[in-house]
N, CA and C atoms as a LAMMPS dump frame, in Angstrom:
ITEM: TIMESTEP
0
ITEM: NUMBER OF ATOMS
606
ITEM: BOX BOUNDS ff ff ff
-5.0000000000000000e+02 5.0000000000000000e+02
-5.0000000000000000e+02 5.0000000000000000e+02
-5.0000000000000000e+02 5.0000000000000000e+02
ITEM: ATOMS id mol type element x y z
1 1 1 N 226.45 -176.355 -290.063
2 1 2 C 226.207 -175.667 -288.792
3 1 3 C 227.495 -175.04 -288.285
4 2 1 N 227.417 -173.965 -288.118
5 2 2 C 228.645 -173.456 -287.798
6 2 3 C 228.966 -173.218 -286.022
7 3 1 N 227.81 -173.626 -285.525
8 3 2 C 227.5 -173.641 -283.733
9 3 3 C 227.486 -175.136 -283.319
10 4 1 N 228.04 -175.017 -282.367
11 4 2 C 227.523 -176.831 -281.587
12 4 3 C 226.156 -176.415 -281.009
13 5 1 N 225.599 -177.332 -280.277
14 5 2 C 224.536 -177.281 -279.965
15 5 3 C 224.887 -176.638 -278.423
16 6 1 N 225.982 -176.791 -277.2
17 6 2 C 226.627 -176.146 -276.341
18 6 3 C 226.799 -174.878 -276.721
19 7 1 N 227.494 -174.473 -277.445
20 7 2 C 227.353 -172.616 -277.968
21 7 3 C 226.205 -172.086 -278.385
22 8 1 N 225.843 -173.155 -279.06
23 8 2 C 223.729 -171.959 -279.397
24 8 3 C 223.599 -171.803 -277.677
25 9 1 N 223.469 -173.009 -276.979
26 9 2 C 222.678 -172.844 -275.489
27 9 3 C 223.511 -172.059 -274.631
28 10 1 N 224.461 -171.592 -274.873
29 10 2 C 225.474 -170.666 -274.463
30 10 3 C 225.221 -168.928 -274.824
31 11 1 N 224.904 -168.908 -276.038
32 11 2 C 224.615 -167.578 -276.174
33 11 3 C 223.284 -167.153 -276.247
34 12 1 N 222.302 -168.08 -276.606
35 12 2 C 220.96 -168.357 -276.2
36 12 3 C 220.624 -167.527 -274.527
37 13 1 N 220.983 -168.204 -273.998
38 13 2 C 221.217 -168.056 -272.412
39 13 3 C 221.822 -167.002 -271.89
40 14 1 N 222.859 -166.591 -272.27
41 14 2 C 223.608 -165.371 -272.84
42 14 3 C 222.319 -163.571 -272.446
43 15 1 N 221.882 -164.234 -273.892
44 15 2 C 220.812 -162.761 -274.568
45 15 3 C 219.812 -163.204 -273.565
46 16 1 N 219.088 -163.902 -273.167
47 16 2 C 217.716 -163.923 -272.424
48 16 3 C 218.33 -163.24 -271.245
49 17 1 N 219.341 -163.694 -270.845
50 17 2 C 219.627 -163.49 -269.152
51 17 3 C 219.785 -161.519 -269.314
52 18 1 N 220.463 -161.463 -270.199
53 18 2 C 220.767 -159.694 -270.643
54 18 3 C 219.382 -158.973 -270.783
55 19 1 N 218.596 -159.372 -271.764
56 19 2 C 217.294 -159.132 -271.362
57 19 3 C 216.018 -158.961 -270.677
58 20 1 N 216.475 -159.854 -270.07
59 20 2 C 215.947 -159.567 -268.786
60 20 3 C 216.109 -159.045 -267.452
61 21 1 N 217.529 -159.29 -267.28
62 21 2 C 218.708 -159.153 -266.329
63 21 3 C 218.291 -157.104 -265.525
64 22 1 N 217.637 -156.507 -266.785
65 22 2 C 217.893 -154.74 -266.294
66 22 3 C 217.101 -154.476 -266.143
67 23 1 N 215.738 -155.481 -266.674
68 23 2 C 214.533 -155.016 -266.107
69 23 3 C 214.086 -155.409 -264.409
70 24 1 N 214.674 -157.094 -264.158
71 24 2 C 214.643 -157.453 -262.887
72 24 3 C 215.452 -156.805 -261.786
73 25 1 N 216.7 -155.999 -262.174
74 25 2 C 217.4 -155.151 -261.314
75 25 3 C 216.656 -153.775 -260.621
76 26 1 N 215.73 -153.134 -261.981
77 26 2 C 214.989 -151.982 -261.607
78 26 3 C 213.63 -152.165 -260.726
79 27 1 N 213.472 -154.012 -260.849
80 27 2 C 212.053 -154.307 -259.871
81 27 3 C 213.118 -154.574 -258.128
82 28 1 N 213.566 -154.831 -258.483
83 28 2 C 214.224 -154.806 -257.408
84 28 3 C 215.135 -153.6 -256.572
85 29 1 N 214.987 -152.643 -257.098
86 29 2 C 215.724 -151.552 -256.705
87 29 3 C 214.058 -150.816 -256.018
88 30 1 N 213.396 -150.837 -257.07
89 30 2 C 211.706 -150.9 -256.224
90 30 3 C 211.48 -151.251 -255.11
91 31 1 N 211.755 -152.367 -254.989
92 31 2 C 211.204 -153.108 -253.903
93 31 3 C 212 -152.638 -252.495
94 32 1 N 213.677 -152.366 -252.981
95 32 2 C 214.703 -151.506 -251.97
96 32 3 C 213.692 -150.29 -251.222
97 33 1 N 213.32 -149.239 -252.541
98 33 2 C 212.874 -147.867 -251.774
99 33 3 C 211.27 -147.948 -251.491
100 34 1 N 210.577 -149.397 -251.717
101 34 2 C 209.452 -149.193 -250.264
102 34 3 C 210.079 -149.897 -248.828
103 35 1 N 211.114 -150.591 -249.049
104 35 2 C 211.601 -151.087 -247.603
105 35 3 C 212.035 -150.134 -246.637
106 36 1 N 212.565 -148.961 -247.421
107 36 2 C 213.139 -147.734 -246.881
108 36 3 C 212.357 -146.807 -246.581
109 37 1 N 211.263 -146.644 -247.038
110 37 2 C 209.845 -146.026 -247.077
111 37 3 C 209.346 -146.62 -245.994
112 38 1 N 209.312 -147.824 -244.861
113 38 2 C 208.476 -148.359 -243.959
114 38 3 C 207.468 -148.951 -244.598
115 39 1 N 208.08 -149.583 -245.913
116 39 2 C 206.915 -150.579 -246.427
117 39 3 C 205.35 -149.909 -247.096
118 40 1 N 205.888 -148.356 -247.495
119 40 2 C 205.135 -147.638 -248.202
120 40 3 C 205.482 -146.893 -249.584
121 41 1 N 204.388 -147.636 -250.558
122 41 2 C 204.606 -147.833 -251.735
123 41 3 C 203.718 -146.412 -252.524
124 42 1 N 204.665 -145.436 -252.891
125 42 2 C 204.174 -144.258 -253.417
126 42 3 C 203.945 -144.15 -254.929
127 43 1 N 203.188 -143.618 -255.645
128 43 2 C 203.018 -143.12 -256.902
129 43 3 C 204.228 -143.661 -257.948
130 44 1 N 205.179 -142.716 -257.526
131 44 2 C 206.417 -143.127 -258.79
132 44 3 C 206.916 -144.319 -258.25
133 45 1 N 206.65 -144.967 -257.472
134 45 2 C 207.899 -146.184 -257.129
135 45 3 C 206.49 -147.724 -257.7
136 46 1 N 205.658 -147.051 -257.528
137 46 2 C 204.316 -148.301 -257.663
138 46 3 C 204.205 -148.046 -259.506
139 47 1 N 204.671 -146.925 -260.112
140 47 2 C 204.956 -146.694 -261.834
141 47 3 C 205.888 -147.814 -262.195
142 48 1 N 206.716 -147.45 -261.146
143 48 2 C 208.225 -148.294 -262.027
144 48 3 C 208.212 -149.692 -261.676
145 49 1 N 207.336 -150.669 -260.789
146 49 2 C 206.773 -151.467 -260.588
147 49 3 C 206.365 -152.393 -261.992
148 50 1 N 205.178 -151.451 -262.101
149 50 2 C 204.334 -151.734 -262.786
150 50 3 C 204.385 -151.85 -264.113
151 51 1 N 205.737 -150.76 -264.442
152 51 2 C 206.347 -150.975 -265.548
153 51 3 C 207.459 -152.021 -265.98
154 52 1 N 208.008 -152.457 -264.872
155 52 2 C 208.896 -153.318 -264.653
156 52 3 C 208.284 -154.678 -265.377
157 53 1 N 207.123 -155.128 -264.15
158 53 2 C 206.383 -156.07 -264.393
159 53 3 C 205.756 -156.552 -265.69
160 54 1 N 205.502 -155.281 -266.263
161 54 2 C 204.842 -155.726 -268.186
162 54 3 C 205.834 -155.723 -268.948
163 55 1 N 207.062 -155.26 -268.681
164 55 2 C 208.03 -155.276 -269.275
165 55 3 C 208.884 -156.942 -269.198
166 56 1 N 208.722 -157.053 -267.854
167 56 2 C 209.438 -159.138 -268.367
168 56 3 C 208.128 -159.411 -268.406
169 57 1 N 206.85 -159.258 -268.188
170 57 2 C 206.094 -160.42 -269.074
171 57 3 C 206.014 -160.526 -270.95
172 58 1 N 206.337 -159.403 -271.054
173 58 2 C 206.224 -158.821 -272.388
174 58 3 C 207.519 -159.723 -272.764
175 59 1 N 208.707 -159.807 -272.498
176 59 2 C 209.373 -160.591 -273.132
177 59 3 C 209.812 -161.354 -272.569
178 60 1 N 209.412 -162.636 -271.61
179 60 2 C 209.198 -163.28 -271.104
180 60 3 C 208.436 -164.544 -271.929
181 61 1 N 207.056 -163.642 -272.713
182 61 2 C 205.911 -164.541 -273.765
183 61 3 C 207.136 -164.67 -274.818
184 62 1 N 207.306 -163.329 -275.268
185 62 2 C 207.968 -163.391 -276.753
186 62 3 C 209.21 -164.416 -276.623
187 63 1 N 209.79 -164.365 -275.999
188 63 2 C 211.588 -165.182 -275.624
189 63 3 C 210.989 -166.507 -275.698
190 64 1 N 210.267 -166.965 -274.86
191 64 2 C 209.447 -168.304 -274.979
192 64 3 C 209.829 -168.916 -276.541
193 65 1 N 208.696 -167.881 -277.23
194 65 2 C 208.241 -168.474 -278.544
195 65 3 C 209.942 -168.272 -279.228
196 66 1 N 210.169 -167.71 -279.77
197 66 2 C 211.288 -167.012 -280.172
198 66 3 C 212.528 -168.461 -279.886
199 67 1 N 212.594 -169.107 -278.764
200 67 2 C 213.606 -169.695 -278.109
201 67 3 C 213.462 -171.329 -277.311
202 68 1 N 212.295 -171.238 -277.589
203 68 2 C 211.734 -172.166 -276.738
204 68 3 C 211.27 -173.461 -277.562
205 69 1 N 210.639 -174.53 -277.048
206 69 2 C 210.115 -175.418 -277.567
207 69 3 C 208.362 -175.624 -277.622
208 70 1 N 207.51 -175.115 -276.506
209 70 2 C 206.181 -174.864 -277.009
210 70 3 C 205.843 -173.345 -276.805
211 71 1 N 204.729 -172.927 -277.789
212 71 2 C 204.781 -171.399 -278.257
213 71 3 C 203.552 -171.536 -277.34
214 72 1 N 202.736 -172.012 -276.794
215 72 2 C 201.81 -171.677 -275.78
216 72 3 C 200.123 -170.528 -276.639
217 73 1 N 200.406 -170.27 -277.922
218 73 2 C 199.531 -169.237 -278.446
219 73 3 C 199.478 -170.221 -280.115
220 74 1 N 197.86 -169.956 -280.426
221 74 2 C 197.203 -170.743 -280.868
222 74 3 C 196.665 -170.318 -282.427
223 75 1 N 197.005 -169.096 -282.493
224 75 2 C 196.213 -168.414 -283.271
225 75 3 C 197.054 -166.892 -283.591
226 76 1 N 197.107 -166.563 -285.416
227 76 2 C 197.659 -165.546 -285.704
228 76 3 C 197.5 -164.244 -285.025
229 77 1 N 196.221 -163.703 -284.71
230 77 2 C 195.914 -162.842 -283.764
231 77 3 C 196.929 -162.286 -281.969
232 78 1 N 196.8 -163.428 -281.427
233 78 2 C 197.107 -163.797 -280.158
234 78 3 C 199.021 -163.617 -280.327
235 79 1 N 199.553 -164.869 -281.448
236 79 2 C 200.865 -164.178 -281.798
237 79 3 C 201.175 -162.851 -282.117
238 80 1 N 200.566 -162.598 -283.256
239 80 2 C 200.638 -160.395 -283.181
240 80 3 C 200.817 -160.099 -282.173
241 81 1 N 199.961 -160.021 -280.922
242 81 2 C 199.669 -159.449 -279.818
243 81 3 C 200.993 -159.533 -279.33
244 82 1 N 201.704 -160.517 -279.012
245 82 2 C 202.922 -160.799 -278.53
246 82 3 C 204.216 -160.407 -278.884
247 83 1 N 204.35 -160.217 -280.371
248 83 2 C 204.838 -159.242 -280.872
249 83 3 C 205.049 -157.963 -280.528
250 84 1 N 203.883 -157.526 -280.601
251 84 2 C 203.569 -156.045 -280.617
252 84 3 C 204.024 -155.221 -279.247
253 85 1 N 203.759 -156.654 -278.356
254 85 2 C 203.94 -156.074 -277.035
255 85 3 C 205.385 -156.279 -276.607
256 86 1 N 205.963 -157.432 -276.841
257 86 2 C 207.562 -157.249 -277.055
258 86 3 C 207.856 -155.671 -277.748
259 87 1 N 207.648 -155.185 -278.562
260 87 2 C 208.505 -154.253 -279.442
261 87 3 C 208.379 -153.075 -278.426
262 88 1 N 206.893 -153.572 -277.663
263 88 2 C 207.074 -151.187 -276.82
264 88 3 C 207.383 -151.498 -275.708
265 89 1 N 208.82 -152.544 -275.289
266 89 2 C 209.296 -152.519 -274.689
267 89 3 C 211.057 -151.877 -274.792
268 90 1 N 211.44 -151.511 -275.801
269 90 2 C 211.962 -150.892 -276.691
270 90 3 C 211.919 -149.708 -276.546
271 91 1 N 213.164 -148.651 -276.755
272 91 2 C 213.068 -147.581 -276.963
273 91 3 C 212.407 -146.346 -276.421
274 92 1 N 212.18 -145.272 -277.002
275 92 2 C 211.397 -144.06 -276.463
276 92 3 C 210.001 -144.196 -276.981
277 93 1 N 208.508 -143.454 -276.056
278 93 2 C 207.696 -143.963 -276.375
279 93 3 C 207.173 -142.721 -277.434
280 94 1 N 208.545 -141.624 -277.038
281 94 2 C 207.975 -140.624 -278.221
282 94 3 C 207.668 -141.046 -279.753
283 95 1 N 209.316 -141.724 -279.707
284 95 2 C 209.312 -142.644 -281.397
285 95 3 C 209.327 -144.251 -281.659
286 96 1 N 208.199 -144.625 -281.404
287 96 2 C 207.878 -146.038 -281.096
288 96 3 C 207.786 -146.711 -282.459
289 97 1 N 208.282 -147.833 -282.239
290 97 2 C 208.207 -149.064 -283.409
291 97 3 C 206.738 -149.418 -283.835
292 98 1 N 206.698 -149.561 -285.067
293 98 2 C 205.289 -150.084 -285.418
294 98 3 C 205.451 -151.355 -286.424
295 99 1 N 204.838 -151.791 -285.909
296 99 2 C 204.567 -153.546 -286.306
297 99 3 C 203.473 -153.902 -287.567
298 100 1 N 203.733 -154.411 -288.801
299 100 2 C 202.867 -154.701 -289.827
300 100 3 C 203.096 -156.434 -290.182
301 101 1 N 202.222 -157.134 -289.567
302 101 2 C 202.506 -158.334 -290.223
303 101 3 C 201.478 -158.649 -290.718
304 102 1 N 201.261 -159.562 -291.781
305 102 2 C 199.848 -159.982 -292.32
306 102 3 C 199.324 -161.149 -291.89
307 103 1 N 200.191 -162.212 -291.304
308 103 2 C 199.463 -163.258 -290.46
309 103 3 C 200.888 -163.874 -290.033
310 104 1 N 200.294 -164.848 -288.862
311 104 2 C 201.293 -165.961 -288.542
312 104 3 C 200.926 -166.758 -287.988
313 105 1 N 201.174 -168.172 -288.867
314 105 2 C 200.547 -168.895 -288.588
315 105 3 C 201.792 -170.138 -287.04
316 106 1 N 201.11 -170.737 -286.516
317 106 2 C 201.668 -171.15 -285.146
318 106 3 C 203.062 -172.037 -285.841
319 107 1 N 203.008 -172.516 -286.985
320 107 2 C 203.937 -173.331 -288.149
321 107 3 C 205.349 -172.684 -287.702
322 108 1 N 205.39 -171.628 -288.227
323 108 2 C 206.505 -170.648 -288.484
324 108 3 C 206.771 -169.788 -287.464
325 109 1 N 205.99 -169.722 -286.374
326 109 2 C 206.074 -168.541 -285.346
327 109 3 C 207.268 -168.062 -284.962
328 110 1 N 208.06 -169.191 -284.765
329 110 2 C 209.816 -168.959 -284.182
330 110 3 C 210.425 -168.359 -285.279
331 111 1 N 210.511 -168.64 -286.673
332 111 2 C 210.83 -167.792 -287.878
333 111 3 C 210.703 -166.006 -288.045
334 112 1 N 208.937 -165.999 -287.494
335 112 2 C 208.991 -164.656 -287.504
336 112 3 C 209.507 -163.955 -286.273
337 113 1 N 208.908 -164.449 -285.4
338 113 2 C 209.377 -163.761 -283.938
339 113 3 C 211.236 -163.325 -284.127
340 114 1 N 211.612 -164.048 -284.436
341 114 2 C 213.346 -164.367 -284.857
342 114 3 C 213.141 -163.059 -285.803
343 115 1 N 212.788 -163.179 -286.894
344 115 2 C 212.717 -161.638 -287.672
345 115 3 C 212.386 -160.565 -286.915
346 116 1 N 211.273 -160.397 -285.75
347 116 2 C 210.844 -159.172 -285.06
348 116 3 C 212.174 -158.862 -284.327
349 117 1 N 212.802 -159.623 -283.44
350 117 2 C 213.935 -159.583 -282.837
351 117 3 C 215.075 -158.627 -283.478
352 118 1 N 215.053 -159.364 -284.813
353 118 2 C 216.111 -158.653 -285.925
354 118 3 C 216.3 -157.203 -285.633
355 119 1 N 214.721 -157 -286.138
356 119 2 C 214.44 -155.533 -286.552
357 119 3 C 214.139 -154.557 -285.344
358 120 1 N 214.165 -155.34 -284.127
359 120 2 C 213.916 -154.216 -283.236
360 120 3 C 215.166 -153.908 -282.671
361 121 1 N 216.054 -154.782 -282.883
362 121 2 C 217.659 -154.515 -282.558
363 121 3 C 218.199 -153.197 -283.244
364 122 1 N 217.984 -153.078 -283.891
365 122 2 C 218.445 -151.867 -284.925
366 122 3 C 217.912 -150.577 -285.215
367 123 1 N 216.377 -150.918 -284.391
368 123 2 C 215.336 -149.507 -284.298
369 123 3 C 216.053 -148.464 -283.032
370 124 1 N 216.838 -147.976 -282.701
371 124 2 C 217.277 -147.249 -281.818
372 124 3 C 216.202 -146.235 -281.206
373 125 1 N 215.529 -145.675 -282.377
374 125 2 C 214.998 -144.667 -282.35
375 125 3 C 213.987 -144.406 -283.236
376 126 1 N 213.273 -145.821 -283.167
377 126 2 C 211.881 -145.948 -283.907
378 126 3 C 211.89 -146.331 -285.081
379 127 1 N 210.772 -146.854 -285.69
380 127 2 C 210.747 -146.831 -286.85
381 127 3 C 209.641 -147.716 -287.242
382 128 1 N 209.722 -148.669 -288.308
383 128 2 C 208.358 -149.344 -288.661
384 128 3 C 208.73 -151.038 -289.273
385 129 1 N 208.614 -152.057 -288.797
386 129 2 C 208.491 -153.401 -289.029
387 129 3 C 207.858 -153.912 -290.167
388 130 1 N 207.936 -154.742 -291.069
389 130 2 C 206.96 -154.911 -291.713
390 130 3 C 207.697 -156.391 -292.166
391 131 1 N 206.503 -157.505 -291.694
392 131 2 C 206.712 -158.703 -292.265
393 131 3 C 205.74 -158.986 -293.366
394 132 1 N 205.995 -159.506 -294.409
395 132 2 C 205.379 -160.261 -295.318
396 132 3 C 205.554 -161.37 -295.661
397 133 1 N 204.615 -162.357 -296.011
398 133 2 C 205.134 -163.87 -295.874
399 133 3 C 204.055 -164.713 -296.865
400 134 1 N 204.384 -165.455 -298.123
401 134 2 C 204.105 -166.064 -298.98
402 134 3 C 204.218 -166.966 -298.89
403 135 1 N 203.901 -168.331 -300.251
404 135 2 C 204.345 -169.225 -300.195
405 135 3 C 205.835 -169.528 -301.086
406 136 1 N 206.092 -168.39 -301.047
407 136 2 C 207.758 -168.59 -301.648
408 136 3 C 208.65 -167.783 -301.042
409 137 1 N 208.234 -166.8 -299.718
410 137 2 C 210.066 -166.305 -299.141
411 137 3 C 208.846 -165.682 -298.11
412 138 1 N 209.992 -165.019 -297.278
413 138 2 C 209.189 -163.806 -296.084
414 138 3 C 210.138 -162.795 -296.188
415 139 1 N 209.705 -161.73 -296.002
416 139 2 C 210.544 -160.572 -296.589
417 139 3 C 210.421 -159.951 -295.286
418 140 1 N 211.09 -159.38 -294.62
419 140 2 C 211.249 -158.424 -293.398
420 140 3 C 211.566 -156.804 -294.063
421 141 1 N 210.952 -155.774 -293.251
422 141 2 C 211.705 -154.615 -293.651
423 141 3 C 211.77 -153.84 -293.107
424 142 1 N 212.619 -153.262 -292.38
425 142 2 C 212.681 -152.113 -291.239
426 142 3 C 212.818 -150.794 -291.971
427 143 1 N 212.175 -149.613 -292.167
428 143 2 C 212.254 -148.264 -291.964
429 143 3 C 212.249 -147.548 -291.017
430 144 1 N 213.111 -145.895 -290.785
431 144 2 C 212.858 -145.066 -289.927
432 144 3 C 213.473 -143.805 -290.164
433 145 1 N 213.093 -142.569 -289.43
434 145 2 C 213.447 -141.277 -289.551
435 145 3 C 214.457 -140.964 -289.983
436 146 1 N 214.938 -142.224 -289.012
437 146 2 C 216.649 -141.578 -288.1
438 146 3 C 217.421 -142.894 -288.98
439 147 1 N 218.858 -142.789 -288.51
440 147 2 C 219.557 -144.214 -289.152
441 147 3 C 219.672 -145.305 -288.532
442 148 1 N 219.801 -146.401 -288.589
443 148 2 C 219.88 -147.996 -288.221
444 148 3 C 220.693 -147.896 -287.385
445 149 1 N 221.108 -149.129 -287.033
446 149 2 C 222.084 -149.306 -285.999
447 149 3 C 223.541 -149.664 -287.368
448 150 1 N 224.151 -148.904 -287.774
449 150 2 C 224.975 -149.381 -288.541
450 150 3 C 226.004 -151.046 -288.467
451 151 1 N 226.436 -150.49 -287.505
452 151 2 C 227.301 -151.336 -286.856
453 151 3 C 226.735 -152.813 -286.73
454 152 1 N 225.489 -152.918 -285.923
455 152 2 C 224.977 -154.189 -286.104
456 152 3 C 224.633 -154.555 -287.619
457 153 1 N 223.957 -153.667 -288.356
458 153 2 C 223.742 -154.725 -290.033
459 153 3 C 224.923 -154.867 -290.455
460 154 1 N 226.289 -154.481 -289.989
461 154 2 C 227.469 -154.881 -290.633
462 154 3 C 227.65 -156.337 -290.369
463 155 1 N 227.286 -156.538 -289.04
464 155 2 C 227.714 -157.92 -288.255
465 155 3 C 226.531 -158.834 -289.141
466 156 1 N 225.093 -158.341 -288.984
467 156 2 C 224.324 -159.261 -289.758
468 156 3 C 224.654 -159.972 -290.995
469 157 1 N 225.345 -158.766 -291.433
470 157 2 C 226.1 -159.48 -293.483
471 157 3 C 226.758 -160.446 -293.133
472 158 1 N 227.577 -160.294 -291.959
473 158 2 C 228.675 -161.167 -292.143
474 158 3 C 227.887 -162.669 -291.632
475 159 1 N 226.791 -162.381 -290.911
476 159 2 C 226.136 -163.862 -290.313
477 159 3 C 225.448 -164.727 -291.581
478 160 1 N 224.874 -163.926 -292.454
479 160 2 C 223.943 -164.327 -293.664
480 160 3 C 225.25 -164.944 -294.518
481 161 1 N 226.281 -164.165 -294.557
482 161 2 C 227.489 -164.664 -295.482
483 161 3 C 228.255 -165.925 -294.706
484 162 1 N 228.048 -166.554 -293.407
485 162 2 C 227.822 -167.936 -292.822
486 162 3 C 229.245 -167.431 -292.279
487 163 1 N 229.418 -166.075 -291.454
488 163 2 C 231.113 -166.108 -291.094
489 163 3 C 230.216 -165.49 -289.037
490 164 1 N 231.102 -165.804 -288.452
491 164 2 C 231.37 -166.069 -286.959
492 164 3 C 231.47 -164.479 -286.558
493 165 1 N 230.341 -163.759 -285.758
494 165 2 C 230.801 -162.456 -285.414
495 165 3 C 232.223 -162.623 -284.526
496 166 1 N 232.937 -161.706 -283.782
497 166 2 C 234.023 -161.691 -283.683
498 166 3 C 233.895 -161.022 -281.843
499 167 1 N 233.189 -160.38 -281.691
500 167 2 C 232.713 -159.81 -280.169
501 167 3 C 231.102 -159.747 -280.124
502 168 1 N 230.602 -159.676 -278.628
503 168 2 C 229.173 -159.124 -278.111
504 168 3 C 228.517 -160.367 -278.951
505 169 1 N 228.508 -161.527 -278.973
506 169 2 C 228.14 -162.67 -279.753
507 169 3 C 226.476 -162.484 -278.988
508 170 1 N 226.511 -162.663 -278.235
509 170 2 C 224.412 -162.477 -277.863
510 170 3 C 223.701 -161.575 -278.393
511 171 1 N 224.411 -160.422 -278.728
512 171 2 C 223.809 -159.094 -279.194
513 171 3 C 223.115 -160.002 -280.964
514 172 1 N 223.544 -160.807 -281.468
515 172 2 C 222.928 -161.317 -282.479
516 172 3 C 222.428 -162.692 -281.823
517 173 1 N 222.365 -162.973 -281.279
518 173 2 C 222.023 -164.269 -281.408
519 173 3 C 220.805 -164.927 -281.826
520 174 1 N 219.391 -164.063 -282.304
521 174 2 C 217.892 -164.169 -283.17
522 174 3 C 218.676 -164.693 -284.501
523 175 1 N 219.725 -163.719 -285.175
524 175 2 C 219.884 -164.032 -286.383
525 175 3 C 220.908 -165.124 -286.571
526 176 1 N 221.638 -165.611 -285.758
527 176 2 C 222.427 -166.731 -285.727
528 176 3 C 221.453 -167.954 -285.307
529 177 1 N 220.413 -168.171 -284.981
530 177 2 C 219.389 -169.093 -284.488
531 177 3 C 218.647 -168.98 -285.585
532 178 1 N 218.419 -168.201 -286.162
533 178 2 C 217.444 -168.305 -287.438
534 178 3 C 218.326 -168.853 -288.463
535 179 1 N 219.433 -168.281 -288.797
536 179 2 C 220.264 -169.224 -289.935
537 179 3 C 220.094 -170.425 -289.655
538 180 1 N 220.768 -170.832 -288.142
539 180 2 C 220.862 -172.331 -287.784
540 180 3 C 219.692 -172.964 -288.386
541 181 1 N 218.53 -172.309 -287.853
542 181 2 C 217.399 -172.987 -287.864
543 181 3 C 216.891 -173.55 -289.398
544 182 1 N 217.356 -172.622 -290.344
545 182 2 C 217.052 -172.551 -292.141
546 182 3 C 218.315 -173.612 -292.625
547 183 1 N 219.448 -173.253 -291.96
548 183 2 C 220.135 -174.425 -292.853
549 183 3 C 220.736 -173.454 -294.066
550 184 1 N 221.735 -174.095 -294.533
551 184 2 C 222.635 -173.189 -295.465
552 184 3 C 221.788 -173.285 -296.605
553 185 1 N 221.127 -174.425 -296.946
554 185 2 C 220.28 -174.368 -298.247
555 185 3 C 219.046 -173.792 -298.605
556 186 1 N 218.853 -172.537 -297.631
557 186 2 C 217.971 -171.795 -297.812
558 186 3 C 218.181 -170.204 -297.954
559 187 1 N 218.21 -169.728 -299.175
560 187 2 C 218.848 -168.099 -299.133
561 187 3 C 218.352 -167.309 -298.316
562 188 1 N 219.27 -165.859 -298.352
563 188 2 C 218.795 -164.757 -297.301
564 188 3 C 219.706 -164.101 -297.923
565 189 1 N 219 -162.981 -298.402
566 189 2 C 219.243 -161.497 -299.506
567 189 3 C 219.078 -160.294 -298.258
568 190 1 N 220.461 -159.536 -298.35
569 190 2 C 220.535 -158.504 -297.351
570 190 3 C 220.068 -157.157 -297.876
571 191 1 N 219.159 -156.231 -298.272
572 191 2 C 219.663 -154.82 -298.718
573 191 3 C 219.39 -153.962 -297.854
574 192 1 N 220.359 -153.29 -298.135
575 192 2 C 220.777 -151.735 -296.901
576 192 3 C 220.661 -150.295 -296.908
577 193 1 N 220.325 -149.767 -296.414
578 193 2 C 220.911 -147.855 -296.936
579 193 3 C 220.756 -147.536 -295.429
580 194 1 N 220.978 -146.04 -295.357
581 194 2 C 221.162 -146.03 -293.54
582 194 3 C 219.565 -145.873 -293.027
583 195 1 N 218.857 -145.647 -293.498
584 195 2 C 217.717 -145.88 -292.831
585 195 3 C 216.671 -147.108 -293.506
586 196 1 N 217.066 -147.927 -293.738
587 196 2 C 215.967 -148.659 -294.491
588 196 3 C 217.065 -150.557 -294.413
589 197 1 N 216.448 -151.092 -293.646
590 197 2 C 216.592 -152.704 -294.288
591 197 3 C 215.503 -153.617 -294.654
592 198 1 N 215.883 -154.113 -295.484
593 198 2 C 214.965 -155.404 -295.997
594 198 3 C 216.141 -156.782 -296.066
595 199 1 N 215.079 -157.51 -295.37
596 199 2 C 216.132 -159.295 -295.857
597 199 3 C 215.01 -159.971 -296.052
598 200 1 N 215.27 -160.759 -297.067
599 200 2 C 214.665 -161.47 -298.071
600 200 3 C 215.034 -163.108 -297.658
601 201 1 N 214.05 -164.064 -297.216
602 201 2 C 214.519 -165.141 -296.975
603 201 3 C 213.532 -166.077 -297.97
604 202 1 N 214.464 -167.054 -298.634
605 202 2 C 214.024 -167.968 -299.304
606 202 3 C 214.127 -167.681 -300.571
């Protein structure tokens, strides 16, 4: 283990609070311009509300599972859903992420969710998810138009290769919780090009 159990809950705590942290600022900047309004709530200010609001429930569910100790969802279906709805919280809705998983079962949920995390970190500007999962590895694979987030799959190599990022430590912290979680005696195969990753676990 290369984390104490104080530094996982450190940067753990870290990324949720960041995540959430810009969506609760913009419900609250809402709530500023109907006070200023005389407590009248117009069209665009009742949008950004409303968008606010599905936006931390949306990862609010997912962070749960992802981070948490009970996943609250029962059934492969119901997890997708949670997924799916984490990811179009993300990005532009011109070039939106698309999600392919073939099941998940409640066993592994924190495994994959931890992979969705991965791959939506790096979608800047869309692209396409795709989990697959056997009884001998789960393969993740991000494609898209445009290029990756370079910079972050650099940091990822170095996490899979069991070495300590060096700055912005929350900005990974799915894939430093998922190592933890696998244990050194379980592989994870990186491959790269600028628009295309796949990691190979197990």
């Amino acid at each position: 283990m290369l984390y104490t159990p104080m530094e996982l809950a450190e940067i753990v705590s870290t990324r949720i609070a960041h995540d959430l942290g810009g969506t609760i600022g913009a419900l609250g900047s809402a709530l500023e311009l109907i006070a200023e309004n005389n407590n009248v709530m117009d069209a665009d200010t009742q949008k950004i509300i409303t968008s606010a609001a599905n936006t931390l429930k949306a990862r609010q569910r997912f962070l749960r599972i992802a981070f948490g100790l009970d996943t609250k969802a029962n059934n492969s279906e119901e997890l997708k859903k949670i997924c799916e709805d984490y990811i179009t919280t993300f990005g532009n809705p011109a070039t939106p992420i698309e999600l392919n998983i073939n099941t998940i079962s409640p066993e592994i949920a924190k495994l994959v969710f931890l992979c969705v995390m991965t791959a939506a970190d790096i979608c800047m500007r869309g692209g396409k998810i795709s989990i697959e999962i056997n009884k001998n590895n789960m393969t993740l694979n991000v494609a898209s138009d445009y290029k990756l987030v370079a910079g972050k799959i650099a940091v990822y190599k170095d996490i899979i290769n069991g070495n300590k990022p060096q700055e912005y430590i929350s900005q990974y912290v799915q894939l430093i919780y998922l190592r933890e979680l696998l244990g050194n005696d379980v592989p994870m195969q990186l491959n790269v090009s600028e628009n295309e990753m796949t990691l190979i676990i197990g």
